[in-house]
N, C-alpha and C positions, 0 to 999 in steps of 0.2 A: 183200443189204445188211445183214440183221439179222444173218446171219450169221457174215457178217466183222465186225463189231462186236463180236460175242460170243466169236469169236476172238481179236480185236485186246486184249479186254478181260483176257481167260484168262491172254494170253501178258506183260501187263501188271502181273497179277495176281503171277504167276510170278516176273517179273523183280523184283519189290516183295519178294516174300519172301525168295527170293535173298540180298539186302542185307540184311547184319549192322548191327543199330543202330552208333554212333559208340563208345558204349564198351566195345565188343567190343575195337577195336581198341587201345583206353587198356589192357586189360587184356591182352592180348597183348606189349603194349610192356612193362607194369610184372611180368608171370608172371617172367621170369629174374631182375631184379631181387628179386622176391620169396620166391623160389627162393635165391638167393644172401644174401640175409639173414635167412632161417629157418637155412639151412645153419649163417652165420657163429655165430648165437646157439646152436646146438645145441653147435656143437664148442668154445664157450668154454664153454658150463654142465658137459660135461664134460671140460673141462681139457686138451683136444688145442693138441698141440703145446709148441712151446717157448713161455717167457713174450715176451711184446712188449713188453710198459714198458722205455723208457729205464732207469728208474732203480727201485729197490726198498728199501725201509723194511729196514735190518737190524736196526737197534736201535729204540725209543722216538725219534721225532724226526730221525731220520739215516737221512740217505738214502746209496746208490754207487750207481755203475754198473752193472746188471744184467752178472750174469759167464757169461750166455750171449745176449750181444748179439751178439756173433762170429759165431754161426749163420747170420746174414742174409747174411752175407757169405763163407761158406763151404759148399762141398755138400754135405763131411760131416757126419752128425750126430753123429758122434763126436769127431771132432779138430779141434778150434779154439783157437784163444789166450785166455787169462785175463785181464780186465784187473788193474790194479790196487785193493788193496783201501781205494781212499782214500775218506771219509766228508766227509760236510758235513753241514751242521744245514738239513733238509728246510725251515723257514721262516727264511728269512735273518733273522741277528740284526741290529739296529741298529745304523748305524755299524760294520759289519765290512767286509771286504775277501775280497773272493772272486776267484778267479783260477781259470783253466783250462788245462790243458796237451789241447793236440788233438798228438798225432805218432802214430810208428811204433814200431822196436827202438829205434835210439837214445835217440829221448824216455824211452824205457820204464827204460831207464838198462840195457839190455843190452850185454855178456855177463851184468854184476852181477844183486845182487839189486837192485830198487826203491829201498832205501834210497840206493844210488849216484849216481843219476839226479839230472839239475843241477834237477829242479824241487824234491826233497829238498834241494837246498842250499840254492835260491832261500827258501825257506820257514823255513827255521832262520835262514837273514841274516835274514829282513823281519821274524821274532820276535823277534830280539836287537835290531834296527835302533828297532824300534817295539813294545815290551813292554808299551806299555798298549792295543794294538789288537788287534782280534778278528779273524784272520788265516787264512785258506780257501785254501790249493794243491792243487786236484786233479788229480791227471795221469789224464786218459783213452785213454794211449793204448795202442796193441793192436798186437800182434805179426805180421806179415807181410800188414799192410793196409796201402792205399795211401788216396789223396786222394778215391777212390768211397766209405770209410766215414767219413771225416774230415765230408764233406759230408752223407752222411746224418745223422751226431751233431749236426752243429751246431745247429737249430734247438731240438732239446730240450736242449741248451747255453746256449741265449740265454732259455728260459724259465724258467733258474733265479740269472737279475739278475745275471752276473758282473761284475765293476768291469775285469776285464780277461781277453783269451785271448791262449794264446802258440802257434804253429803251427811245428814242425818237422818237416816232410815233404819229400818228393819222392825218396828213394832206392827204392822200390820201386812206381812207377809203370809198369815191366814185369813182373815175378815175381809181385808183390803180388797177394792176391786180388783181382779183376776186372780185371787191369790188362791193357796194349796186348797182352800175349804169350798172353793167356788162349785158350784152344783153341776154346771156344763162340761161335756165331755173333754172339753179342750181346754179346761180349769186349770188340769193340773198337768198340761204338755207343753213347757216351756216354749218347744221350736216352734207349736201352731200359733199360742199367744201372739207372739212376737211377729210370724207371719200374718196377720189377720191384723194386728195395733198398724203395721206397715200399709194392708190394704185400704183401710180404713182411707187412708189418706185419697181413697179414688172417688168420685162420685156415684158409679155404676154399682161398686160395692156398697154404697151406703143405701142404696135404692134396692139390690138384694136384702141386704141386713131389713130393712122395713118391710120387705114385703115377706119375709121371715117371721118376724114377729105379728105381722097385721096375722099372717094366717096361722100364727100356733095361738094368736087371743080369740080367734074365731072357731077355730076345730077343737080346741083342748074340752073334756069334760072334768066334770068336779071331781072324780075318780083322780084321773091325772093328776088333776093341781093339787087335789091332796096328797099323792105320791111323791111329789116334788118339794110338797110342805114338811112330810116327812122325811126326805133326803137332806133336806136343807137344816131341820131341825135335830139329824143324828152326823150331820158334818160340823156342828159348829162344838161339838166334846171330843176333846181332838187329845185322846191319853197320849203319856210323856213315852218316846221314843218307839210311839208308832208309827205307821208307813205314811201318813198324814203330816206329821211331827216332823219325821224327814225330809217328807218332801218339801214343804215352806223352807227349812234350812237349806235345803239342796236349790231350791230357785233364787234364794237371795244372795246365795253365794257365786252361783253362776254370772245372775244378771250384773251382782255390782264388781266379777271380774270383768265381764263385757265393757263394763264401761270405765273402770280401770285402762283397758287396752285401748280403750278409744283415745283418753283422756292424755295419756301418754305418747300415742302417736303424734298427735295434734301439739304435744312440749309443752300443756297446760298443768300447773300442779295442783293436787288435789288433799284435803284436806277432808279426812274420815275422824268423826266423831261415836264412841262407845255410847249405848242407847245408857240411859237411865229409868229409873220405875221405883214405888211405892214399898219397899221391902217391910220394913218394921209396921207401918198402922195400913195396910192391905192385906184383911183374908181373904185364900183364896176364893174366885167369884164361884164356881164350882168342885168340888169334891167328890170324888165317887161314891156312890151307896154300900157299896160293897168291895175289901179288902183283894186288890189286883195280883194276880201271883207275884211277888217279889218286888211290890211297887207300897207300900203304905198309904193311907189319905190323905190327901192335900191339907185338908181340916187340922188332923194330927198333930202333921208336920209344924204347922205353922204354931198352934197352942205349945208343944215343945221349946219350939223356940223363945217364944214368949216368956215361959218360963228358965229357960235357961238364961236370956237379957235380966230377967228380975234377979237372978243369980247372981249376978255378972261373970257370966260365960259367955265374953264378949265372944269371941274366937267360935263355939259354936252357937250359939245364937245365928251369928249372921251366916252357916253355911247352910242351917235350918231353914232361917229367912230365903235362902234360895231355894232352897231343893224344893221348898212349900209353893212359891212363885211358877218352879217347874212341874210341877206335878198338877196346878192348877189346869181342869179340863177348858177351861173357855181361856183362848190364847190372847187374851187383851195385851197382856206384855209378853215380850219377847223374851223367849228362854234363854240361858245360859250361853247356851252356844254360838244365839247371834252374836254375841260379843265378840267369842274367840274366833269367828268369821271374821268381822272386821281388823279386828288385830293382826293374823295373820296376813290377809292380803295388803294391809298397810303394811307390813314387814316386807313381804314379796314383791311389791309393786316402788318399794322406797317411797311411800307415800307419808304424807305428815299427820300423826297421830294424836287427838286429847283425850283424853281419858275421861269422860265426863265423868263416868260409874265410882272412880277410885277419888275425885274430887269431890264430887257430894257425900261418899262415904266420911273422908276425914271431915269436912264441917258440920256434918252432922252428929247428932249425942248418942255416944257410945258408937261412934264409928257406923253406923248405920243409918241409911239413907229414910227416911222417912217424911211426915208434916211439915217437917220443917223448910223443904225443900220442893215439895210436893203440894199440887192444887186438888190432885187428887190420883187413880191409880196408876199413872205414865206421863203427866203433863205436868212438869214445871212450873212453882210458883212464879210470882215477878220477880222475886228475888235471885230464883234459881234460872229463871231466862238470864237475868243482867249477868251473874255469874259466868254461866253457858259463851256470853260475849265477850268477858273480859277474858276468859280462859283461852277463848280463839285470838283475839287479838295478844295476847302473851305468848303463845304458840308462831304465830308471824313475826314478832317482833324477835322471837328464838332462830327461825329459820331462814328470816332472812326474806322474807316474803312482804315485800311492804314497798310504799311510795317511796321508799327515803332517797332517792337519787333524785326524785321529780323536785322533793324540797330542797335539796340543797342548791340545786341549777337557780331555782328561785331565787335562794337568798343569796346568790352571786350576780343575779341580773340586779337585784335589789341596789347592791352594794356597789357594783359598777354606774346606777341609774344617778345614786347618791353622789 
């Protein structure tokens, strides 16, 4: 009996020690963590990687856009877009008017230089319109990105008090970096996107990301990359209301609700502009070889049209002119849909609306958008940038969205000073 007692006791004894007190286990949980934030602190003291800030001090008090903000959104670390080098006064002055342009090429005022771009007009109207107000247009936006980096910007957008943002997007919601035709698993999964554009912002991740890539340029064979030359090459003919088709539609509508809801919490108003495009002198860049069930050729379409404008069947000429647009397999412009995307959520959101599409229509001959208006197949000539501006500033000057209080306090301190 004492025996087993002593036994019973030993094996007791055994299993007691066994067991790791409780914060073994706390310490085991918080080790990776702590791991990854010695790491994080290590690779900023010595200055790995690209910079992360939003935004950077180039002068005394002035702040831009970090001009390798692009990196986040692109896998080279060499080749990415610039943005513009527009400035604003890092502590908002009193009484000023600050404004923001979120877009893509267009916005950016391409093929031009910058100074072309309807927010440079918008900006020289609102200083002649209002010359005693302290007046901020910054265009932010970046070259062959879509509505995945428009939506990463915006929060660091809303942290620096804009009285208003203007958003023209949705042409390269397939091509665009991360967009529906992107080749990577996580192309076309909005939630990882967005998760991963966020990580980005860490150092540790940017040191995985590289060494990711150092080792898929070192292991990959020619087999592979040719595999990949071919996915890439059978994603960019992306037919009209395929599962490809909808999902760009389905990501840009999402992301620029997201930023809708942002926009609006923060009591910032926001100002949605209708894409414009090439309709009448644009065939489409690709056509199908072969006649799709219940879908006709782009080619077709478009020579129909033609014919019907030589007609003058205005009325269908121009829904020719689209349906040719939409049926085009390389998505350089933006289908039909994007529009009534914007439209809607401008209706839903009570956001302020221009209609670029329906403006370039009526100045243009026979009502369709064409040369005349176009640099070439989605980018506004100079003429049709300045339009583009005077149309936003007519749209403010309608809503109500403008200096005009700034000016008039002026012209009363004026007149008291008198």
């Amino acid at each position: 009996m004492d025996k087993q007692s002593s036994a019973e006791a030993v094996h007791k004894g055994q299993n007691t020690r066994r067991r790791p007190p409780r914060f073994f286990y706390m310490i085991l949980i918080l080790l990776p963590f702590l791991f990854f934030f010695f790491c994080e602190v290590f690779l900023r003291l010595v200055g790995y990687g690209c910079l992360d800030q939003q935004w950077i001090e180039v002068v005394p008090g002035k702040l831009m856009l970090n001009p390798e903000i692009a990196r986040r959104y692109f896998y080279s670390n060499t080749t990415f877009p610039l943005p513009a080098q527009d400035l604003f006064f890092k502590e908002k002055p009193s009484g000023s008017f600050r404004i923001f342009i979120l877009g893509e090429n267009s916005a950016s005022g391409f093929p031009y230089l910058p100074s072309a771009s309807f927010s440079c007009y918008l900006e020289k109207r609102l200083k002649k319109e209002y010359p005693a107000s302290k007046i901020e247009v910054v265009n932010l936006s970046l070259m062959a990105v879509n509505s995945f980096a428009l939506r990463d910007l915006l929060p660091g957008v809303l942290r620096q008090k804009p009285d208003l943002i203007i958003i023209y997007s949705g042409h390269n919601e397939y091509y665009g970096a991360l967009g529906a035709a992107s080749t990577l698993a996580a192309g076309r999964n909005r939630w990882l996107i967005n998760l991963r554009l966020y990580l980005e912002r860490f150092k540790t991740v940017q040191l995985i990301s590289e060494a990711v890539r150092v080792c898929f340029r070192i292991f990959r064979t020619e087999r592979k990359f040719k595999a990949v030359s071919e996915k890439i090459t059978s994603d960019q003919q992306i037919p009209y209301n395929s599962s490809l088709f909808r999902a760009g539609i389905i990501q840009f509508e999402e992301n620029l609700k997201d930023m809708l809801h942002m926009a609006r919490s923060a009591g910032v108003p926001v100002i949605l502009g209708t894409l414009v495009c090439n309709l009448k002198d644009q065939p489409p860049f690709l056509s199908s070889k072969e006649v799709v069930v219940g879908l006709p050729k782009a080619i077709d379409v478009f020579k129909e049209a033609v014919s019907s404008l030589k007609a003058d069947s205005i009325t269908l000429a121009d829904s020719l002119f689209r349906y040719a647009r939409d049926l085009d397999l390389l998505r350089f412009r933006a289908p039909g849909q994007m529009n009534y995307v914007i439209k809607s959520l401008a209706q839903g959101f009570n956001c302020t609306l221009v209609s670029f599409d329906s403006a370039f229509d009526s100045l243009s001959p026979g009502g369709i958008t064409g040369n005349d208006l176009m640099a070439d197949h989605l980018h506004p000539n100079i003429y049709g940038y300045m339009m583009m501006g005077e149309l936003i500033f007519k749209k403010m000057k309608e809503k109500g969205i403008l200096p005009a209080l700034k000016t008039e306090i002026a012209e009363l301190k004026e007149k008291e000073h008198n």
